[in-house]
ZAMARGU-4260 file (C-alpha; in steps of 0.2 Angstrom, whole numbers, plus 5000, padded with zeros to 4 digits):
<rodrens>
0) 5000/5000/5000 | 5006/5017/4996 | 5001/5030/5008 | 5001/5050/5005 | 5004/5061/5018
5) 4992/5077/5022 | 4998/5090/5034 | 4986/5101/5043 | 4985/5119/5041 | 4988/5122/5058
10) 5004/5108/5059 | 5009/5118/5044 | 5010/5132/5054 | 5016/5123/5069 | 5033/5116/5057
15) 5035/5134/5050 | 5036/5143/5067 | 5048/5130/5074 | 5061/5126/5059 | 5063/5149/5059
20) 5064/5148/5079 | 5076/5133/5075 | 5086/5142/5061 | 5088/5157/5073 | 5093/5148/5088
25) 5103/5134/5086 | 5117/5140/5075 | 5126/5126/5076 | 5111/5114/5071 | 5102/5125/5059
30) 5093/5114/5050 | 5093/5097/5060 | 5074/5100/5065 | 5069/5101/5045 | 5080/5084/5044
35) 5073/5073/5059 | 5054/5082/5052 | 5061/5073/5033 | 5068/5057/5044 | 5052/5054/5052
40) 5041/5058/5036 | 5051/5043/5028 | 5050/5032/5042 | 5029/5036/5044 | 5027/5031/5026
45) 5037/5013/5025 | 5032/5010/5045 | 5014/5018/5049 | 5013/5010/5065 | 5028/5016/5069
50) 5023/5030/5081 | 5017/5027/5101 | 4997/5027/5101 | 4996/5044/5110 | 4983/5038/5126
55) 4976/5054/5130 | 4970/5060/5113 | 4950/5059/5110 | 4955/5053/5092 | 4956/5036/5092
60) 4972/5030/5083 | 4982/5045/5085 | 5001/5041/5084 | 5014/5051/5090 | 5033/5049/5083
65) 5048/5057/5093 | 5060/5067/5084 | 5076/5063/5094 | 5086/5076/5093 | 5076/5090/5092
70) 5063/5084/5104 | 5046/5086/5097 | 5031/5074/5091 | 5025/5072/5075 | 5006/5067/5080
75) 4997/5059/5066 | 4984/5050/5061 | 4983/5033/5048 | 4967/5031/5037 | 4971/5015/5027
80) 4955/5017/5017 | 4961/5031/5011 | 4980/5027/5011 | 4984/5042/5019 | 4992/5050/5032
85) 4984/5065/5042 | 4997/5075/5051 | 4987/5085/5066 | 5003/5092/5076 | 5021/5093/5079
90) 5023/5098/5097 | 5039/5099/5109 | 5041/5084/5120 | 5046/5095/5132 | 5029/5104/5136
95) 5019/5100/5148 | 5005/5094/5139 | 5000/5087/5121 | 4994/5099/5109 | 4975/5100/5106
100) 4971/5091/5091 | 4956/5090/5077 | 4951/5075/5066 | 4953/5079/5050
</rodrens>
């Protein structure tokens, strides 16, 4: 099966805002968020089970996959029906709580 993937407006918005503050602040590293976001898209698509099931969501299904380096989750959603994957979020790990999420 060949999946697609379909980023949400609002985790498009979520990547932009985090590769700038990422290009900004990490001089030495200025582009390894946009590489671990690349790494995990490829590892999504062969592996879509790959992610953790993120228990607190009120989507059922939702995934989330660690970006090691840079410490966020990619939060996604697999509709094999319509071979396709939703991306709702990519939050930092590091925050308190997950990020609010809509079904798509």
């Amino acid at each position: 099966m060949r999946l697609r993937i379909i980023v949400a407006p609002s985790a498009r918005r979520q990547v932009k805002a985090v590769r700038e503050w990422w290009r900004v602040h990490r001089p030495a590293a200025p582009f390894l968020f946009e590489e671990e976001l690349a790494n995990a898209r490829r590892a999504i698509l062969e592996t879509p089970d790959i992610g953790v099931l993120a228990h607190y969501s009120e989507i059922a299904g939702v995934r989330k996959y660690l970006l090691p380096r840079t410490r966020y989750h990619v939060y996604y959603l697999v509709d094999p029906g319509r071979q396709t994957v939703f991306v709702l979020s990519v939050w930092s790990a590091v925050r308190g709580s997950g990020p609010k999420l809509v079904k798509p």
